[in-house]
C-alpha positions in Angstrom: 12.9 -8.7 4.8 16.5 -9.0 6.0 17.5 -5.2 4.8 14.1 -3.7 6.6 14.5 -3.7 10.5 10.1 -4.1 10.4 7.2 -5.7 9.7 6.5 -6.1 6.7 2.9 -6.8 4.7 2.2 -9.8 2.8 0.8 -7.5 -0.2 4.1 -5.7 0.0 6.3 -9.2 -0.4 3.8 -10.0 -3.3 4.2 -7.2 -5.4 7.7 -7.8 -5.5 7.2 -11.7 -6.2 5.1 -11.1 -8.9 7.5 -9.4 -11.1 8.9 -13.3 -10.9 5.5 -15.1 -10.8 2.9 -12.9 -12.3 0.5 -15.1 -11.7 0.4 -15.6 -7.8 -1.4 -14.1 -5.5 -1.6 -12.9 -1.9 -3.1 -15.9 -0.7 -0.8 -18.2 -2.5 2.7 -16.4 -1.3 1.2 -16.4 2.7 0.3 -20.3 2.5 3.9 -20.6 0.8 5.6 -18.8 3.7 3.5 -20.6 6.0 4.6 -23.9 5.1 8.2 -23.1 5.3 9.7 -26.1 8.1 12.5 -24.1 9.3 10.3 -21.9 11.6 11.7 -19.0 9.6 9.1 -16.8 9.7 6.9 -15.2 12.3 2.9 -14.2 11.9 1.3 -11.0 13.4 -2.4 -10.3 12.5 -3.4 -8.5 9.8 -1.2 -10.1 7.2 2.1 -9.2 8.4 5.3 -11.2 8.3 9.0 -10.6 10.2 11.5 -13.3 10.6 12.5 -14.8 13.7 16.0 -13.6 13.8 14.9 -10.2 14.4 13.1 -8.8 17.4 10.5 -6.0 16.7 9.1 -3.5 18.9 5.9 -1.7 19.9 6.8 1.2 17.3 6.7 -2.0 14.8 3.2 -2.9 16.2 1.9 0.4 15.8 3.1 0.7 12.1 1.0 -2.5 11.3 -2.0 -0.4 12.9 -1.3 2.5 10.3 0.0 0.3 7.7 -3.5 -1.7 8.1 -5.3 1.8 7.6 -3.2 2.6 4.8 -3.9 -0.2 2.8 -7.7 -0.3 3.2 -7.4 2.9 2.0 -5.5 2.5 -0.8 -7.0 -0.4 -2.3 -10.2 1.9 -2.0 -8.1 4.6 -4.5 -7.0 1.7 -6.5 -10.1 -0.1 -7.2 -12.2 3.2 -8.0 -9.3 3.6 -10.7 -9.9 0.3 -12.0 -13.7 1.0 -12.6 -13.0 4.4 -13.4 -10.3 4.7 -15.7 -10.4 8.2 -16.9 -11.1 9.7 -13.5 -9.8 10.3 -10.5 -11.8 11.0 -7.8 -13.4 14.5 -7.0 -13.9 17.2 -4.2 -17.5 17.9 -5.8 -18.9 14.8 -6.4 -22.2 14.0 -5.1 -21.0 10.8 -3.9 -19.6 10.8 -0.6 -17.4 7.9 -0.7 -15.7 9.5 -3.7 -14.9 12.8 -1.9 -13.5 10.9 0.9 -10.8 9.0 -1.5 -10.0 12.5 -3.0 -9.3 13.3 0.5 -7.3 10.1 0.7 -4.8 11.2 -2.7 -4.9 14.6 -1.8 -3.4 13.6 1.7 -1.2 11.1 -0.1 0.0 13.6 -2.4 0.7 16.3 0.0 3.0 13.8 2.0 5.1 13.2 -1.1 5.4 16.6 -1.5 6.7 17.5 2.1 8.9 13.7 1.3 6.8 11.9 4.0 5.9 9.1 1.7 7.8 6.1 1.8 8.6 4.9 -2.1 7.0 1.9 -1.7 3.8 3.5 -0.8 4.9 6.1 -3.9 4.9 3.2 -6.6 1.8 1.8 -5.5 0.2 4.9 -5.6 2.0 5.4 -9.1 0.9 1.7 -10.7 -2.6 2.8 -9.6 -2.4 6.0 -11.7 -2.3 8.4 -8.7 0.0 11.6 -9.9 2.3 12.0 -6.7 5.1 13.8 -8.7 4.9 17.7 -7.5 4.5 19.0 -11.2 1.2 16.4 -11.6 0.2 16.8 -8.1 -0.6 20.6 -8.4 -3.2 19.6 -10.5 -6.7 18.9 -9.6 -7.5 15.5 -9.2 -10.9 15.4 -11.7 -8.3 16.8 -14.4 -7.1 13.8 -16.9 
C-alpha cells in the first residue's frame, strides 16, 4: 500500500498474502488489519483499505465504484472456470448469463490488447485461465 497512491481492495492484499499464508482468507486478512492498535489503517465500503498517512481523492472513490464492478464480474469469469474447466464461456450459448461473461473476457481481453489493463487485473485474469496474451486472445473464447 505505501508504493500505490490508492485504494486498494482487500482481495487484492490477499492474493499477495497468500503466496506467504496459503491458507488465509479474505475474511481473516480484513479482521487482521482491523485489529491493528496503531490506527494504521483506514476503512471505505466495499472492502477497501488505504492508510492514514495518505489522503485520497474523489478519483480514488470513483475507482472503488469501478473496481467494485470489476470484481463482481470477475469472480463471475472465475467461478464459471472453476465448474467449467475445459470451457470458456461462449457468444452462442443458450444461456444468457454465459454470453454475458464472454462479453465480460472479450472486453477484458480487448483492454489488454489496446494496454488498458492494469497487471494486476492481467494475472488474475491469467490464474483464472482467461487468455489475455494477443496471440491467445485472437482466438475464440469456446476454443480450448
Amino acid at each position: 500500500m505505501l508504493a500505490r497512491n490508492s485504494l486498494k481492495h482487500i482481495s487484492e492484499t490477499t492474493e499477495y498474502i497468500l503466496q506467504y499464508r496459503p491458507d488465509t482468507n479474505e475474511r481473516s486478512v480484513l479482521t487482521n488489519v482491523k485489529t491493528v492498535k496503531n490506527k494504521k489503517f483506514l476503512f471505505f465500503k466495499n472492502l477497501f483499505v488505504g492508510l492514514a498517512s495518505k489522503e485520497y481523492g474523489k478519483k480514488d472513490f470513483q475507482e472503488i465504484e469501478n473496481s467494485k464492478k470489476w470484481n463482481e464480474k470477475f469472480i463471475e469469469l472465475k467461478n464459471f472456470r472453476e465448474v467449467n474447466s475445459n470451457k470458456r464461456p461462449s457468444s452462442s450459448s443458450a444461456d444468457k448469463s454465459e454470453k454475458a461473461l464472454y462479453l465480460r473476457g472479450y472486453i477484458a481481453r480487448k483492454a489488454f490488447q489496446k494496454r488498458d489493463l492494469d497487471k494486476e487485473k492481467e494475472e488474475l485474469l491469467r490464474n483464472a485461465g482467461f487468455p489475455t496474451d494477443e496471440e491467445t486472445a485472437e482466438v475464440s473464447p469456446t476454443r480450448n
